[in-house]
N, C-alpha and C positions, 0 to 999 in steps of 0.2 A: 734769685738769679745766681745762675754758677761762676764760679771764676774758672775758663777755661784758657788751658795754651792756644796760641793760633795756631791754626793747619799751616804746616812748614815753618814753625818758627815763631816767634814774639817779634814785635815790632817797639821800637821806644815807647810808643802810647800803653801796650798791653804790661809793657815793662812796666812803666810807670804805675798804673791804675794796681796792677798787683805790690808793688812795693810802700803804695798807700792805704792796700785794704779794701780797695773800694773792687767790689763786684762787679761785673760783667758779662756780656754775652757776646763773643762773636760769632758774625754771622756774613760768612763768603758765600761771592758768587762771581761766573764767568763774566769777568767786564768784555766789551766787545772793542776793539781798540779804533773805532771811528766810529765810536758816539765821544761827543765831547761834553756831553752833559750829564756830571759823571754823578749829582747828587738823584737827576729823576734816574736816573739808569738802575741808581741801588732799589731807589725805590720800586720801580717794576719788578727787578729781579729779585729783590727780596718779598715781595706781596704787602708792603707798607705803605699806607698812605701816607702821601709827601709829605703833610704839615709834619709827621714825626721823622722823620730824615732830616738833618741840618749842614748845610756848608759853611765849610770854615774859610771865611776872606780873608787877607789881608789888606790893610788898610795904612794911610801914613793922616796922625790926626799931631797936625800943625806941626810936623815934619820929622815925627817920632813915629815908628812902624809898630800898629796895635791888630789883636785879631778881632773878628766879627763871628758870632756863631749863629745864622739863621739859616731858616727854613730854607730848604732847595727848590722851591717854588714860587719863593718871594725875593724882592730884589734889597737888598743894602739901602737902608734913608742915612746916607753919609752926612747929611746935618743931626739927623738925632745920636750917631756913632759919637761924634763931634762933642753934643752936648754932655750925652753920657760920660764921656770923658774931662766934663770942663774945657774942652776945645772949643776952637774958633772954626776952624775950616779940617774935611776930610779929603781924601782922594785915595781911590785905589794904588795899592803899591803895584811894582811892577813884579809880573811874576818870575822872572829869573831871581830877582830880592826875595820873594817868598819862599823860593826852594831852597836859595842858600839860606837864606834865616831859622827854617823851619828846620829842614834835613829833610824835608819831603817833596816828593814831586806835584806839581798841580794836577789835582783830579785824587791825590789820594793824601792830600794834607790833612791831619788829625789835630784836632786843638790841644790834642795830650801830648806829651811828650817833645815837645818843641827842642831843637837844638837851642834856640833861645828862648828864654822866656819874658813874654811881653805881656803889655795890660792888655786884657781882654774881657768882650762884653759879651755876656749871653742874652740873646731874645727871649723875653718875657712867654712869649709863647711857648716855650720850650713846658713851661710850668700847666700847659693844658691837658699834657700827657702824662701816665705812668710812667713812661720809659720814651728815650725818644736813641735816633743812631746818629752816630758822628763815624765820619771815615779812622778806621782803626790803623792809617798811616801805608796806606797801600792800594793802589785801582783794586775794586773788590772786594777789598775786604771793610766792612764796617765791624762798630761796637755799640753796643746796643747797653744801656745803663739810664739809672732813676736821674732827669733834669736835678735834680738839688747834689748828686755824686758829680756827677760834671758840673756844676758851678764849680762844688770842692776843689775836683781836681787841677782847676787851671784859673783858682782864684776869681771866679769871675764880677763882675759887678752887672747887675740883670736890667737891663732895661728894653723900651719898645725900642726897636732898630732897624725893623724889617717892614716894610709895604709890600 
């Protein structure tokens, strides 16, 4: 897998993943700006099957803001987010707190390169693919890389978290 610059520019994820070494592909396309459903979106417009697409959540588990990385076809199980973490209770954050936490906007939030960095959990599934995509920090543009480089990248601790 090449490590290539993004069309118009690096985004803090692309930044990051190259300043670790770690390999990638990006892989843009024209988002439509009234679809909100921006992880199946990639997925059509990239020609990938959804289970390898993944959205990044935000989450607050027992009142500390964690990320989620699962499939864009599947929904958050905020009790096993919960366990995963040794938490008691999950809830989704709210998303004006995920864009300022992140530095990204919703629909194009990248588990890479976060303005801050929080704990976060990759879905086991992620490990059924060669390579799976995370939004590469922008509507449209995703990155495409080996599940075990993304754990890397964003420390993750991997468990089931997705239904």
């Amino acid at each position: 897998m090449a490590k290539r610059r993004a069309e118009g520019g690096g985004t803090p994820a692309t930044v990051a993943l190259t300043s670790l070494g770690i390999p990638f592909t990006p892989r843009s396309y024209r988002h439509d700006p009234s679809v909100t459903a921006f992880g199946l979106e990639a997925a059509a417009a990239l020609g990938v099957d959804p289970p390898r697409v993944f959205k990044t959540l935000l989450a607050e588990v027992d009142g500390s803001l964690v990320v989620a990385i699962v499939p864009v076809a599947d929904q958050l199980d905020l009790k096993a987010l919960a366990a995963a973490l040794d938490g008691k209770r999950a809830t989704m954050a709210d998303p004006a707190v995920a864009e300022r936490k992140t530095g990204y906007v919703v629909g194009g939030i990248s588990p890479i390169g976060q303005r801050t960095t929080l704990p976060t959990v990759l879905d086991e599934s992620a490990f059924e693919h060669e390579t799976v995509l995370v939004s590469g920090g922008r509507r449209g543009f995703d990155l495409e890389l080996t599940p075990s480089d993304l754990g890397t990248a964003v420390s993750a601790v991997v468990a089931r978290i997705a239904r």
